[in-house]
Structures are given as structure tokens and as C-alpha cells.
N, C-alpha and C positions, 0 to 999 in steps of 0.2 A: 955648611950653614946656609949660603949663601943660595944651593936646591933646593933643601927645605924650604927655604921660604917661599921660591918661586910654586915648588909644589902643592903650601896651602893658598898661596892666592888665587893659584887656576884653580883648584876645589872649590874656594870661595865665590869666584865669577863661574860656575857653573852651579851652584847654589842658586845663588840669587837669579841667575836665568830661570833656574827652574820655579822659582817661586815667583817671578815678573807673569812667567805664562801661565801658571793656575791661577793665582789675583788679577791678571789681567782677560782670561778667560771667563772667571766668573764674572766679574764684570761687565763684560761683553755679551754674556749671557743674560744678564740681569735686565738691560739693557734693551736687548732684543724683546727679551720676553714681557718689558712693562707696554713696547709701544704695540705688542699683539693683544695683549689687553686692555689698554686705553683708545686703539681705532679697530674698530671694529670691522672699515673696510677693507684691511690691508691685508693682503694674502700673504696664508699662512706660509703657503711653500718658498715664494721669492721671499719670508721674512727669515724662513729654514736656512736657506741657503745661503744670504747675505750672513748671515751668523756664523755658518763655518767656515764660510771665505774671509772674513774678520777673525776668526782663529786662529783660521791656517797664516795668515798675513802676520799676526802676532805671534806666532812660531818661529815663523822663518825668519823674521827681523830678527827677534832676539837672539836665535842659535846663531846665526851670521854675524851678528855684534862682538857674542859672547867666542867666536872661534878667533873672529881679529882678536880681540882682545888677548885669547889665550894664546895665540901667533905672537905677541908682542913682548910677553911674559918668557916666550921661548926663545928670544933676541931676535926675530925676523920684524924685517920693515917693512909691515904693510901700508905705511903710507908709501912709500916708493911706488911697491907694487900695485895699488890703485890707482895712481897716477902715471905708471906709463901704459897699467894694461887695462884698467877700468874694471868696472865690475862684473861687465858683461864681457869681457877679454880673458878675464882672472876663473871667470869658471869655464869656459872654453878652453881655458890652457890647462884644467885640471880635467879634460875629458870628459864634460859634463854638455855636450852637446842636447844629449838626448831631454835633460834637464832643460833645458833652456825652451827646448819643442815640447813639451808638456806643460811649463808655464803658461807661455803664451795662448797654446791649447786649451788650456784652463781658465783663462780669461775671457777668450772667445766661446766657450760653453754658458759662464755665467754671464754675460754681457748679453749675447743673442739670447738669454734663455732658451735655450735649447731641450733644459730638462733643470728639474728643483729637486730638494729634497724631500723623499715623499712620494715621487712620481713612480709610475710603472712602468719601466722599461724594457727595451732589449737592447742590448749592445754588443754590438759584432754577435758570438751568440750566447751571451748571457743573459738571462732575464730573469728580472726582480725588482724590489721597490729600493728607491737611492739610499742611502744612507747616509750619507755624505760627500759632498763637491768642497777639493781642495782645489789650489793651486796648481797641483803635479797629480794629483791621484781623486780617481772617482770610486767608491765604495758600494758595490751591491750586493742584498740581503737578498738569496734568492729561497726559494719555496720550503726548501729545507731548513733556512735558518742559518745558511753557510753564508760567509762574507767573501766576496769576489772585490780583490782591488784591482782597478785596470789604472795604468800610467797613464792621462788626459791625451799625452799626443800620439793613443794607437787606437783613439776615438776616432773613427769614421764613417760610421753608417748609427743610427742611430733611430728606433724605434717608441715611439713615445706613446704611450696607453691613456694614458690622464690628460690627455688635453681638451679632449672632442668626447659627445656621448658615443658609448661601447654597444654593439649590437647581439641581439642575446639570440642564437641558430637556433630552433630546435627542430630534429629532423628524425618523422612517424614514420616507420615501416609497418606496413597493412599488405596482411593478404589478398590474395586475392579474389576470394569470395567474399569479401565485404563489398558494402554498396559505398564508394568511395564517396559522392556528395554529401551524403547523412555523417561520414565522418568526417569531413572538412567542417560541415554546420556543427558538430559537436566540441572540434578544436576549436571553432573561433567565437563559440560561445564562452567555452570556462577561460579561455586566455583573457577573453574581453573582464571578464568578470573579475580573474586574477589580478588582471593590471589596474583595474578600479580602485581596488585594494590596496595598492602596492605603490608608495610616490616614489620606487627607481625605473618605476617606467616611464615615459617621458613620450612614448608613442604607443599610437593603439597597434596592440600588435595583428600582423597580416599571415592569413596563408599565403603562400607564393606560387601553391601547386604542386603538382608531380613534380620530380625532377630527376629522380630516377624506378627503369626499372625492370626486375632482375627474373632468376628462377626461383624466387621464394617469395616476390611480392611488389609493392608498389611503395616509394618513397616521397610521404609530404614534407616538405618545408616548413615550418612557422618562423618570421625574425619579429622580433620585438626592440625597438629601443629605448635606452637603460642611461643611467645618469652614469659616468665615468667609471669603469673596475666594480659595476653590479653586476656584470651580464653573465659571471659566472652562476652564482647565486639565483638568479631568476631562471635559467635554464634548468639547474636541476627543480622549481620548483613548478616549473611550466610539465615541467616533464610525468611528474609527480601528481599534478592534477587531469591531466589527458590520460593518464594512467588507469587513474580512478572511474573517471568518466567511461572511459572503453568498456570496464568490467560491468560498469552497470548499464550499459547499453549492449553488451554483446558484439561488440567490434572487435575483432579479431587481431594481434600482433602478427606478425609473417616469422615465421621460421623454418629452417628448412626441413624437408620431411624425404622420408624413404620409403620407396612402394616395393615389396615383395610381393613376387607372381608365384605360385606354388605350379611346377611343371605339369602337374596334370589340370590344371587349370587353364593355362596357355595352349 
């Protein structure tokens, strides 16, 4: 009788954790989300990301509450054990080092902001948009739509895309019987004109010049810069209109080509 019991009250204080963290998540959510739309200055990403560190924080509390708890139920004295080895001793004795360097790690990502939710990243060599910054684990969505979780303390090199404007390459290969100046004055005409256009440009974009060049031709440069994680999108549309351009001027693409001598010709 005296199991039984024990066994519905740890069900019961695992209940009610579970239910402390959804109502106390929506909440949290609720929360976050009245004061992105009541201040209008506040960034969205540092508001992302205090929000699932406020989760994750309400996670952990609770399942740490809810395991003393259920430790207690099971006749073990975790007041003893808090009290000779602490909290930070207690998971240390349970081999949870690595845990402990992931926290901390985890604190120093969101303190320094280092990166939000939301941002573009690469990490070690992952790359994708965050999805979420815990405490212990960073979450990223990468181009596929696959979720990469990296544990916070095997964070060390860090790439960040969305901080600064992004610059948009795009690089003409021209034969070499074109008259190269008339094609430069033709790229930096329709670019001029497309970035007019276009407010994720944020500079006029420039030739830079040759920069290489080979046995099938000559290679121009164009960079343009672009408001954060545009410059893929402007490339291909950069690319798309100097495309256009060429054809109706007669500027030639460079490719390569093969010359047959017939023997009695030679």
C-alpha cells in the first residue's frame, strides 16, 4: 500500500511539473510577445532569444525541483546531500561536468550576444538560421530544414551573417573578342538602375575590374552592398539582368571552344 502511494505521488509531482512548464511558458510567451508589440524599438532577435532563455530557465528549474522532490518520495535525503555537496558539487558527483561547461557557455553566448534567434550563422561547420538558444544547447535550422543541436560548450568559433550589411559578388565571364570597356559601361549601367530599384541595396554597386583571366576568356567582378542575408537574392537578380543586357547588345559569354584542323588543311 504503502508503494502505491509513493508511486502516485511521483506521477502526481511529475504532472504538475509538466503542467507548471506549459502555463508557465505560455506565459512567458505571452509576455515576451505583448512588449514586441507595445515598443516598437526593441529588437526582435535579443526579444527571441531572452524568451527561450526564460523557457529554458523554467524548464530546468522545474525538472530539478520536481527530481528533488521525487528523490524524496524515494527515502533519499537531498537536504543532506545539498548541504555537504551543493548544487554545483551534486552534479559534478553525478558526472555531469560537461553539463556544467555548456551552461556557463550558454550564458556567455547570450550575455555577449554573440548571436539571437533568428540570425545567420555558421558554427564550427554548421550553417543556418538559430532557432533556439538554451541554457545547454543551441539549435540550428539549416538550408534543408534539418535541425542541428550543438551542446553550448563545443561552441567556439562562431560566424555571424546578420550583424553587418552582406555583400552581393557577382562575377561576368566575357570572351575575348568583346570590347571589354563597352561591357563594363553596360554592367554598371543596369546594376545602377537595378539597385535604384531595389531598397536591399544600401550601395551603389561597382565594377572592380578583371580579375581573372584564362583560355576561354576574361573575368569582371561586380560587388554591390545589400541590407543583412539579401545578397543572395540580388545576385541572382543582378546576374539575370546583365544577362539580358549582353543579349541585346551582342556581348559575348566566354566558353570554351574546340578547333578542328582537317590534315589536309594543315
Amino acid at each position: 500500500m504503502a508503494i502505491g502511494l509513493k508511486i502516485i505521488k511521483i506521477i502526481i509531482i511529475w504532472i504538475v511539473a509538466s503542467l507548471l512548464i506549459r502555463v508557465g511558458s505560455f506565459l512567458i510567451r505571452s509576455f515576451f510577445d505583448s512588449q514586441a508589440r507595445s515598443r516598437a524599438s526593441i529588437n526582435k532577435t535579443k526579444n527571441e532569444t531572452l524568451k527561450a532563455l526564460t523557457k529554458s530557465i523554467l524548464r530546468y528549474t522545474v525538472y530539478f525541483i520536481a527530481v528533488l522532490m521525487i528523490l524524496g518520495e524515494l527515502g533519499v535525503n537531498t537536504s543532506s546531500i545539498l548541504t555537504t555537496a551543493g548544487i554545483g558539487g551534486l552534479a559534478i558527483g553525478f558526472g555531469a561536468q560537461s553539463l556544467v561547461k555548456d551552461v556557463i557557455s550558454g550564458f556567455f553566448i547570450i550575455f555577449e550576444d554573440q548571436y539571437g534567434v533568428g540570425d545567420f550563422v555558421k558554427i564550427q561547420d554548421i550553417t543556418g538560421t538559430v532557432e533556439e538558444i538554451g541554457l545547454r544547447i543551441t539549435k540550428i535550422r539549416g538550408f534543408k530544414g534539418d535541425i542541428n543541436i550543438i551542446p553550448n560548450g563545443q561552441i567556439t568559433v562562431v560566424t555571424n551573417y546578420s550583424r553587418e550589411n552582406s555583400a552581393a559578388l557577382v562575377d561576368v565571364n566575357l570572351a575575348y573578342e568583346n570590347d571589354i570597356d563597352r561591357a563594363i559601361e553596360i554592367i554598371e549601367k543596369v546594376s545602377r538602375e537595378y539597385a535604384a530599384e531595389n531598397p536591399d541595396i544600401v550601395e551603389e554597386p561597382q565594377v572592380l575590374g578583371i580579375t581573372t583571366m584564362d583560355n576561354v576568356g576574361v573575368t569582371l567582378r561586380l560587388i554591390a552592398r545589400t541590407l543583412p542575408m539579401k545578397h543572395w537574392g540580388v545576385e541572382r537578380a543582378l546576374r539575370k539582368v546583365i544577362k539580358k543586357a549582353f543579349d541585346e547588345n551582342n556581348i559575348e559569354i566566354s566558353y570554351p571552344r574546340l578547333v578542328v584542323l582537317d590534315k589536309e588543311q594543315t
